[in-house]
Steps between C-alpha positions, in 0.01 A plus 500: 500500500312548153192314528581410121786316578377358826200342266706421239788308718187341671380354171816336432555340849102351474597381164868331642269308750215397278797343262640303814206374574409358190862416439505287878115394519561090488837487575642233761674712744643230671655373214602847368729567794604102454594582157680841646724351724612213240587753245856569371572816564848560327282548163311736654848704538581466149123628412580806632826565383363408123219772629740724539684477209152537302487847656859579375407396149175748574747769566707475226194470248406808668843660406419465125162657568605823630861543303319787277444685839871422654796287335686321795237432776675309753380147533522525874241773491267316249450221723489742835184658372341170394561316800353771694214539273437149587514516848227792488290249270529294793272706732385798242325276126658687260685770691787324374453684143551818729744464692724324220548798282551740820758327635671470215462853395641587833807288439532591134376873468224330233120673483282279702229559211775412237575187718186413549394460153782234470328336777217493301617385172684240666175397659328445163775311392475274715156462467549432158726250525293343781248477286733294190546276755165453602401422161809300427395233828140508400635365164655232665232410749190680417186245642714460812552869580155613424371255698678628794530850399179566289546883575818448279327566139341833593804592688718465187215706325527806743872473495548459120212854492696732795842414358418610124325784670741574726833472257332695299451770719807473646627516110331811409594711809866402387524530141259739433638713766410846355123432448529389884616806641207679244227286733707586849477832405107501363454279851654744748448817294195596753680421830710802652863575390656315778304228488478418224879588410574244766283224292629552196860459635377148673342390220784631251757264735281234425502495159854532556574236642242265272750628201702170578243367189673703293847306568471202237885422629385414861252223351692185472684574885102528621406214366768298572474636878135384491552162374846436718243658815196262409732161471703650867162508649351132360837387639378696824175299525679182364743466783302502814310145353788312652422616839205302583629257170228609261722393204559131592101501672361694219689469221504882440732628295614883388243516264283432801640769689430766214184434504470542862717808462243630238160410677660712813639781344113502351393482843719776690413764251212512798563810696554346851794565757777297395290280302384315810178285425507513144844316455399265713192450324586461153828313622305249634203450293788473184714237714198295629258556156796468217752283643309270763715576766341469871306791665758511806789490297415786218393646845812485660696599157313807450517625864910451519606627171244864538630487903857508368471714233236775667763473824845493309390806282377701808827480637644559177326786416506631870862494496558696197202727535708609868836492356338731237299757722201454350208616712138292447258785467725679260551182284132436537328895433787587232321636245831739306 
C-alpha cells in the first residue's frame, strides 16, 4: 500500500481519537449509558429518515448543477452516487468527492472531470452559505458564541478570504474560458504530446463542467435547494432533542438547533473518517457551553444521532454502491 496514503489515513484516525478524547474527558459514564437506555428512540427513526431526505434534496440541487453537461439526469442516479460518496467519506476523508462524480459518470456517461467540478462548485456554495449563517447567529448571539467558540472570528476571516478567492477562480476558469485554455496550453506546452494532450483534455472537462456559472437560469432553483437543504437539516438536528427531552429540560428551540447544526458543520469540515471525534467534540462542547445542557446528556445526544447516521448511510450507500457495481479502488484511483 502507498506509504502516502497509509500516512495520510493514519493522520486522520490519530486526529478521530484525539477529538474523542477531548470530546469524552469528564464525562459520567455511568450516567451516559443511564441517559442511553432512557432515551426515546422512535425520534431517533424519524432523524434518519429527515437525514435521508436531506440527501435527496442534495441530489436534486445537484441536478441543476450539472444540466449544462446532461438535461434529464435521473434522480435515482443523483442520489446513488451521493450516498455512496458518503459511505466512502465514512472510512476514506474526502474520498467521497471521488467517488461521487465516478459513480455517477458511470451511471450517466458524464466526464468524471466535468462532474467533478460540479462537486466542487457545489462545495463552495455551501461554504458560502455556511458562512451567512455563521455570521447571521453571531448577530444574534455574538458574546455567547465567542466565548465558547473564540476560534469563530478568524474562522469567518479565512472563510470570507478562500471563498472570494476561490469563486473567483472558479469564475475565471468559466467565463473567461478561452484565456484558460491559452494558460493549459503555455502550462503543458513542455510536457510530451501524450501527456500533455491527456492534461489538457482533463483540465478542458473541468472547465467544462465549472461552465454551470455561466447558467444565470439555474440560480434561483440553487438557491432555493440550498436554503430548503439548510432548514431540512436544522429540522435534522432539531428533532432528536426530544429523545432525551432537551426541549422541555432545556428549553431549546429550532433556532437552537441551527446553531448547533452550524457550529458542527464548522467542525466536520475536519478531515477525519466519518467525522468521528470531531462531531462529537464540537457537538458537545456547543450543547454543554451554549445551551447548559448536562455533560452526559449532550454526550449521549451526540453519540446516537452520528451512530445512526454514520451506520444508516453505510448501509445506504453499501447497498446502492453493490446494486450499482461499483468497485472501491476504481471509485477511489479514478482519475478520467
Amino acid at each position: 500500500m502507498d506509504i502516502k496514503k497509509i500516512l495520510k489515513y493514519s493522520t486522520g484516525v490519530i486526529l478521530s481519537l484525539i477529538f474523542l478524547y477531548f470530546a469524552f474527558k469528564g464525562i459520567n459514564f455511568d450516567e451516559l449509558l443511564n441517559t442511553l437506555a432512557g432515551a426515546n428512540y422512535f425520534w431517533l427513526v424519524l432523524f434518519f429518515l429527515i437525514q435521508i431526505v436531506s440527501h435527496l434534496i442534495r441530489a436534486w440541487r445537484w441536478k441543476y448543477l450539472l444540466n449544462h453537461l446532461k438535461q434529464d439526469i435521473s434522480i435515482r442516479n443523483l442520489f446513488s452516487s451521493i450516498m455512496i460518496g458518503y459511505m466512502v467519506n465514512n472510512f476514506i476523508p474526502r474520498g467521497g468527492e471521488i467517488a461521487r462524480p465516478y459513480s455517477l459518470g458511470k451511471l450517466e456517461n458524464i466526464s468524471v472531470s466535468s462532474s467533478f467540478a460540479t462537486v466542487i462548485v457545489e462545495r463552495v456554495i455551501d461554504v458560502l452559505s455556511l458562512l451567512l449563517l455563521v455570521i447571521f447567529i453571531l448577530i444574534y448571539n455574538y458574546d455567547l458564541l465567542i466565548s465558547n467558540f473564540p476560534w469563530l472570528r478568524i474562522a469567518v476571516i479565512i472563510s470570507v478570504i478562500i471563498s472570494i478567492v476561490g469563486f473567483g477562480f472558479l469564475a475565471l476558469l468559466s467565463l473567461k474560458t478561452e484565456i484558460a485554455f491559452g494558460w493549459i496550453k503555455k502550462i503543458t506546452g513542455f510536457l510530451p504530446a501524450k501527456l500533455s494532450g491527456k492534461i489538457e483534455s482533463l483540465l478542458r472537462s473541468f472547465i467544462e463542467g465549472l461552465l454551470v456559472i455561466k447558467n444565470p437560469k439555474n440560480y434561483i432553483y440553487i438557491i432555493i435547494f440550498t436554503a430548503l437543504l439548510w432548514a431540512v437539516y436544522t429540522l435534522q438536528w432539531y428533532v432528536p432533542f426530544y429523545s432525551f427531552n432537551m426541549v422541555d429540560d432545556y428549553s431549546l428551540t429550532i433556532f437552537s438547533a441551527l446553531m448547533l447544526n452550524v457550529i458542527v458543520a464548522i467542525g466536520i469540515m475536519i478531515p477525519v473518517p466519518g467525522a468521528t471525534g470531531t462531531y462529537h467534540a464540537f457537538c458537545i462542547q456547543s450543547l454543554t457551553g451554549l445551551f447548559l445542557v448536562n455533560g452526559a446528556t449532550a454526550a449521549a445526544y451526540a453519540t446516537v444521532t452520528h451512530a445512526v447516521g454514520l451506520i444508516g448511510i453505510t448501509i445506504v450507500g453499501l447497498y446502492f454502491f453493490m446494486k450499482d457495481n461499483m468497485k472501491l479502488s476504481t471509485i477511489t484511483t479514478n482519475k478520467n
